[in-house]
Phi, psi and omega in degrees: 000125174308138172297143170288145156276148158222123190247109187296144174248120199230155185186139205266002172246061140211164200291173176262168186289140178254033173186163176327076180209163108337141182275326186192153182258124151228135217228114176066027168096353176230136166320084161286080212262161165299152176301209193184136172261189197242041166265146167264147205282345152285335174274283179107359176275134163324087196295145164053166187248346203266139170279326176311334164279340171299321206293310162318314190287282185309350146271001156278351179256328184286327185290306186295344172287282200320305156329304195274356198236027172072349169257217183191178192277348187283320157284001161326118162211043186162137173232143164250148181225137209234143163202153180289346157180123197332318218281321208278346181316307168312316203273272189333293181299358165283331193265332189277333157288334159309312188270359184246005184016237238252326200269141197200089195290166179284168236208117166222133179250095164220148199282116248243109190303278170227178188243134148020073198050032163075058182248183191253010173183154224219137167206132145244202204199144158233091187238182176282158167282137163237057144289000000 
């Protein structure tokens, strides 16, 4: 049996990893992303205050990984989404139907004692290549 490849996926229009990690793996034809904060990927600064504005900053950084690792948000097929608090799940998920539209890999949502550089949602992915 051939050994799996596994390839680190690295790319400047999403933020850089802010600890020993990868922004994202791709391992055996599938996509493994790091979660993703609301930073902007030139800055490093917290986008928005709102978890619906974070949420927007965090699928445009997770879409620009999915990109550099050959996929898309459209191969998605499982999300975990981290939020600060449960009350905000309306808001992420109006922002979150926007960038996946008709197509709606499965889903596990939960709430987070905190996140990362106090932001109010956290999400990562797992999809396929479509190479």
């Amino acid at each position: 049996m051939a050994p799996k490849v596994v390839s680190p996926v690295m790319t400047d229009r999403a933020p850089k990893a802010i600890g020993p990690y990868s922004q994202a793996i791709v391992s055996d034809g599938t996509v493994f992303t790091a979660g993703q904060i609301a930073l902007d990927p030139k800055t490093g600064a917290i986008v928005g205050t709102s978890t619906a504005e974070q949420a927007e900053q965090v699928l445009k950084n997770l879409d620009a990984i999915l990109k550099a690792a050959g996929s898309s948000l459209a191969l998605v097929v499982k999300t975990t989404v981290y939020l600060l608090d449960m009350a905000d799940f309306p808001a992420m998920n109006e922002v979150y139907a926007k960038h996946f539209g008709a197509h709606k890999p499965a889903r596990t949502t939960i709430q987070a004692a905190a996140l990362p550089k106090a932001v109010r949602v956290e999400i990562d992915a797992i999809a396929r290549v479509s190479r």
